[in-house]
N, C-alpha and C positions, 0 to 999 in steps of 0.2 A: 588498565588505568582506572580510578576511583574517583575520580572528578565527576561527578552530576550536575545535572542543571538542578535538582530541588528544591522547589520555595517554599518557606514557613508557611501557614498560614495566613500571619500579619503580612507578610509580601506579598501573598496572592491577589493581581490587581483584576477589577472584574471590568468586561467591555460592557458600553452604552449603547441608546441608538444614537444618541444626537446632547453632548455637551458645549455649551455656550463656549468653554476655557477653549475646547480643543481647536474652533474654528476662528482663532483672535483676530478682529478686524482690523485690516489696515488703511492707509487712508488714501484716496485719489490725489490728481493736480490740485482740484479744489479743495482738499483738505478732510473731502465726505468716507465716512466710516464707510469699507465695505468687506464681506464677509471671506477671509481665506485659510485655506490648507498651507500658506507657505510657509508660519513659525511652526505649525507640529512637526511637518515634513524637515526641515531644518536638523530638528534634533533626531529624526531616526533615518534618515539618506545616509549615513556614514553607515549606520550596521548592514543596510545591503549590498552583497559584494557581487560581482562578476563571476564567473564561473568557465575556466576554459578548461578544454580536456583533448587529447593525444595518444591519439590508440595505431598500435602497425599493424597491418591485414596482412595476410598470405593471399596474393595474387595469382592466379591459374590461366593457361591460357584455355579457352575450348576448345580449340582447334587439335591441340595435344592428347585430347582423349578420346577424338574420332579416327576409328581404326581404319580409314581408308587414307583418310590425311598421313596417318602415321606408316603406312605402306607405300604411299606416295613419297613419300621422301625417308626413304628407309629408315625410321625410326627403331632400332633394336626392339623387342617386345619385353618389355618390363621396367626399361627403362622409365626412370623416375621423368616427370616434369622438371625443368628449373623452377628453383622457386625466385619469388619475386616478391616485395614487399612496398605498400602505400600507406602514406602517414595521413592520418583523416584527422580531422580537429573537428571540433564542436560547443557549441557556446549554451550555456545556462546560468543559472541567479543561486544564493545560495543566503543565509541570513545568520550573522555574528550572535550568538546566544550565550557565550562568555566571554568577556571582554577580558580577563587574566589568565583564562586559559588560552585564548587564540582559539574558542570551540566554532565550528557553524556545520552546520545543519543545511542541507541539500536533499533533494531528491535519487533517488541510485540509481535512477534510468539518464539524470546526467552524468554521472559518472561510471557506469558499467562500461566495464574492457577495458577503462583509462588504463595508458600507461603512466600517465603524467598529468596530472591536475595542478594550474594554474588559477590563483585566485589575487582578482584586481580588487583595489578598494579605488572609494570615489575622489579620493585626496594624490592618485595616481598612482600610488605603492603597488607591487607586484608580487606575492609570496608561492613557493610549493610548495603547495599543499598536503599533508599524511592522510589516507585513510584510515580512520581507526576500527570501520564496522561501519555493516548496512544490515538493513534488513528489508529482502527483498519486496517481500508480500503487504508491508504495507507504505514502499517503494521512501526508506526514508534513508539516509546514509549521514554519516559523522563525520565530519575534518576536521582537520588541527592545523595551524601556521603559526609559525612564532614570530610574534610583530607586535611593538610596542603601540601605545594609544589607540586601541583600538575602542569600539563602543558597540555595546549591547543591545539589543532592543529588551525592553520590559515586554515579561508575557502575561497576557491575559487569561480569563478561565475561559473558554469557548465554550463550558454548558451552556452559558449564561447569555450566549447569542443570540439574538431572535431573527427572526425574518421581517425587514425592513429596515434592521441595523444601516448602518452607512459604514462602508470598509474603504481602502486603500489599497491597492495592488504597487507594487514596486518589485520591480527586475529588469531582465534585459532582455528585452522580446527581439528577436531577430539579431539577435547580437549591434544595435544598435549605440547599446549603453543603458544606463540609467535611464528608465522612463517609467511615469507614471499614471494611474488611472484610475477613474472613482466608479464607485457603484454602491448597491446594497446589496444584504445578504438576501437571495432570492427563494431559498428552501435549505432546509437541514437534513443530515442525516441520510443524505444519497446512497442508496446501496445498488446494488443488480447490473451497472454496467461495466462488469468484464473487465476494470481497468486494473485493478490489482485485487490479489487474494485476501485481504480485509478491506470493506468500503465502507465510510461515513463520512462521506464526502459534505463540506461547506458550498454550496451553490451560489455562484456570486454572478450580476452583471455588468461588474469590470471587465473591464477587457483585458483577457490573458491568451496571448499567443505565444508560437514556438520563440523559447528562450529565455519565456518568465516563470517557465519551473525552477522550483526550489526555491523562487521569489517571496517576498513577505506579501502577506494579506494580513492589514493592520486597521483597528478600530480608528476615530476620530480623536481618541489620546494618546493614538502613537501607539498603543501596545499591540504585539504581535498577536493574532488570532488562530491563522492556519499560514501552511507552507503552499501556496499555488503549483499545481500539479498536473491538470489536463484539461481539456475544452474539447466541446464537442465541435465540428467545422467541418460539414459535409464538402464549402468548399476550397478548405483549407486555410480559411482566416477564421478571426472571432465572428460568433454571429450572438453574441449577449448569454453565450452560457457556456462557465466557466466552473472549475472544481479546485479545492485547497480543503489540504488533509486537518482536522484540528488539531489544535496546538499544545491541547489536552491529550492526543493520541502521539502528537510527533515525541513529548516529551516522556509518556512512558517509553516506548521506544529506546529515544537517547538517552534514559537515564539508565535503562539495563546495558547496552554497549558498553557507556563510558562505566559501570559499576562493576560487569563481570561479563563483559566482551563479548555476551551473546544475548539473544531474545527466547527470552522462555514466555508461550503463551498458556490461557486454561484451558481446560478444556470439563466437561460432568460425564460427557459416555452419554449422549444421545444422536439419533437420526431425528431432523426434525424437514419442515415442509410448513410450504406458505397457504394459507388458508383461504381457498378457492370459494364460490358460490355454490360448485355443489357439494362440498367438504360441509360448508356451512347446516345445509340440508342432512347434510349425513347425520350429523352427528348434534343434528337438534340446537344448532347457535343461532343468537339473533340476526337477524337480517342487518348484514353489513357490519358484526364483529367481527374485529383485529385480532390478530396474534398469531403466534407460531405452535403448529403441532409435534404431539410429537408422536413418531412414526414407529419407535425403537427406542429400546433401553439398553445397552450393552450389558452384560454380565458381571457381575463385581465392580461396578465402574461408582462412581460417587451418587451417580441420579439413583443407580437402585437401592444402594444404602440409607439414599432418602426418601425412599419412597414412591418415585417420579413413577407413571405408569403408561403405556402406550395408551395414544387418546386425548393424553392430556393437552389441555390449549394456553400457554405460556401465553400470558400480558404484561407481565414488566419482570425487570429485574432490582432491587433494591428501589422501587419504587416509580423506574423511570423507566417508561413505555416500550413494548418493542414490538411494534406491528405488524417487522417482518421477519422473516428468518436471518438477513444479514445484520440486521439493528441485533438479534439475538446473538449473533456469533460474535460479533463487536463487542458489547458487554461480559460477556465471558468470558472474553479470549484475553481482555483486559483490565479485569478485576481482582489481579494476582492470583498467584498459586497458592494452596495453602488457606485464602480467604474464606469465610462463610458469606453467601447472598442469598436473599431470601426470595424467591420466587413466588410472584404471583400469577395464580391459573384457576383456570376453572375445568371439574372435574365431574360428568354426570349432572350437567346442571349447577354444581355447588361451588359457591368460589373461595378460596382457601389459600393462605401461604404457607410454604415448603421450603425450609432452613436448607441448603445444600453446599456442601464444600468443593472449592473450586478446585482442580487433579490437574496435572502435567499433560500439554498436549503431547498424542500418541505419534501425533504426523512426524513423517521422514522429512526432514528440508530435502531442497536440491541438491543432488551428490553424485558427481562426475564419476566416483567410482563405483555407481552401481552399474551404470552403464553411457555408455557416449552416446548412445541416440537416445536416452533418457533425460538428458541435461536438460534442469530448467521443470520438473518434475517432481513434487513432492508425492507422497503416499501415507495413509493411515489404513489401519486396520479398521475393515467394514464391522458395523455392530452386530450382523448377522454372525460375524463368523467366518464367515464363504467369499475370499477374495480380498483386495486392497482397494481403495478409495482413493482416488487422485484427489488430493485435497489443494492442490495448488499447481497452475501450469503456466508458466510463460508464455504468452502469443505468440511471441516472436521464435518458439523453440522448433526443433524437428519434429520433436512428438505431436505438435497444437497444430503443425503443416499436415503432418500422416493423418490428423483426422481424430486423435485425442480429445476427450474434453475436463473440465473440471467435473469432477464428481462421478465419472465412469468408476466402473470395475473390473478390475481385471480377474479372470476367473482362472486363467493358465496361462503360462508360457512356452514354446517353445511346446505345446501337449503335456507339460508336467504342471498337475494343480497346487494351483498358489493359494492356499487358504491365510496367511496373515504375512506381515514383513521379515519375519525369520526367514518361510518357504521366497520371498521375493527375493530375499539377499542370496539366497543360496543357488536358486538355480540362475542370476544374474552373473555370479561369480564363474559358472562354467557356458558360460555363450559371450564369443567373439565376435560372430557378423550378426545377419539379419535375427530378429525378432517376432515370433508368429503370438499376436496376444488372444486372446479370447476374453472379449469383451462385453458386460454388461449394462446395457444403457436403458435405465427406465425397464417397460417390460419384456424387452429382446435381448437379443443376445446374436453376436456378430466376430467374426474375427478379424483382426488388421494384419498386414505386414511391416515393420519397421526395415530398413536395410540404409 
């Protein structure tokens, strides 16, 4: 499909903290001006929709795979389980981003395993849903319904966010319906918490609980900012922090699905590492300089054709700051392929920028056919040379339960060394059951079993 979401320039609308137009006053009994969200809200309630979804289980008894149970009532030995099957529904938010094409835009973690994606608008209408493409790692997905009058939301540029903004939250928290919630933007730029394999999370004090992913977080003019995503709730409600992906990241994203039905991210050929207190010392930086090291330089890779050298201490990328190694992986990963950015670093004291062209990321997506207890597993080739790099892992997968982690290495399998993702594919292709890895984590090294 060739449909994008792409704004001109002249369309690009930029969010505020605080406009007079967006909060128009209405008037009490007595006739007194007071200040409200209900005309902005008005015109953007229609582009958020409902979100249902319908997945069947394969159901097992346990009692069927206890061999004494199965002696007990003479169970033949081999014989299969019945199988059984349960219909689970579940409810999330999603946000109308083409109002002629029927596009919206969700999150993929409410739609993963759907069988059946149902989508409510607030006028009562009820459509099913198509997927057209997600992309897991930075957990966004694509639908389509074909349905007349529908409406857009305007999107915003989310660089242009600050912390103290005033947002919007709109979705369906608990599968309640349409509900709404104020706050501001509380910090930018979130990365390091484990929620998905690219993090730059919007940190907002709205209140977003289970149901308002893939919900709109919207400025005071109604324009869409970020897609609300996750919350932290040790006791399983909001406790005032909340996360939505930017709308600047969602849209590169759904621009490459809807253009050529897959995500291609960059990548230059570095190892890099967040810049500790005693890193700092090591290597002669001021007390309490930011930025990202770099550890490793791959071989033929773009950074060494530029130049790039282990040591070096990356500070921005085309200009705009990257403090830590996820703020770096974020700007690269999304600065097209192909592009030139210019790096700023400092090198032996000296500080310098460094022209580099952005290269094809190396990493393996998730791929049921390398192996079934691998699902939910990306891998790239380590810069050293010696092993694969788990560059992306599912929480919820088998391997992230056996004790897997993001950014491990695998050093062999099965006893046979796995030096890049050719030797992974090949010896994955002759192993049926269990899995013996040898694993390098930091500066040890450990074996798992998969089974």
């Amino acid at each position: 499909m060739k449909r994008a979401l792409k704004l001109g320039a002249a369309a690009l609308m930029t969010a505020v903290a605080l406009n007079a137009s967006a909060a128009l006053p209405i008037s009490d009994s007595q006739g007194k001006q007071l200040p409200s969200l209900a005309p902005m809200l008005e015109q953007v309630n229609s582009a958020v929709v409902n979100i249902a979804t319908f997945s069947t289980q394969q159901v097992y008894n346990p009692l069927l795979s206890d061999p004494f149970f199965r002696r007990f009532f003479n169970i033949p030995e081999g014989q299969a389980q019945p199988k059984q099957q349960r219909r689970q529904a579940s409810a999330g938010s999603g946000v109308i981003v083409d109002q002629n094409q029927g596009t919206i835009v969700t999150n993929y973690h409410v739609i993963k395993g759907a069988d059946e994606i149902q989508v409510s608008l607030v006028d009562g209408r009820t459509f099913k849903a198509e997927l057209i493409g997600a992309d897991p790692e930075v957990d966004i997905a694509v639908l389509k319904i074909k349905a007349d009058h529908l409406k857009a939301l305007p999107i915003a540029d989310s660089d242009s966010l600050k912390v103290g903004d005033f947002v919007v939250a709109i979705g369906n928290p608990f599968g309640l319906g349409q509900t709404i919630t104020t706050g501001v933007v509380s910090a930018l730029g979130r990365t390091g918490l484990g929620i998905e394999g690219f993090e730059n999370f919007i940190q907002t004090d709205a209140s977003i609980n289970p149901g308002n992913s893939g919900g709109a977080l919207v400025n005071l003019n109604g324009e869409l900012v970020g897609i609300n995503t996750a919350i932290i709730a040790p006791g399983g409600g909001n406790v005032g922090i909340g996360f939505a992906i930017p709308v600047n990241m969602m849209r590169n994203v759904a621009d490459q699905i809807l253009d050529e039905g897959e995500v291609t991210r960059g990548q230059i050929g570095v190892a890099i590492q967040d810049v500790t207190p005693e890193l700092q010392q090591a290597f002669n930086l001021d007390n309490g300089q930011q930025g990202v090291l770099v550890t490793d330089v791959l071989k033929d890779s773009e950074a060494e054709k530029a130049g790039l050298k282990s040591g070096d201490l990356i500070l921005a990328v085309d200009g705009k700051a990257t403090p830590n190694s996820g703020q770096l992986r974020h700007r690269i990963a999304f600065a097209g392929v192909g592009k030139t950015v210019t790096l700023t670093l400092i090198r032996d004291g000296d500080k310098m920028d460094v022209d580099v062209e952005i290269g094809k990321s190396t990493s393996r997506p998730s791929d049921l056919r390398l192996h079934k207890m691998l699902e939910g597993v990306g891998f790239a080739n380590s810069p050293d040379g010696r092993g694969v790099v788990i560059s992306e892992i599912d929480p919820q997968s088998h391997a992230a339960a056996a004790g897997l982690r993001s950014n491990d290495v695998i050093l062999s399998i099965n006893r046979e060394r796995v030096d890049n993702l050719d030797d992974l594919n090949n010896v994955l292709s002759r192993v049926d059951d269990k899995l013996l890895l040898q694993v390098r984590r930091g500066n040890g090294v450990f074996y798992l079993v998969l089974r």
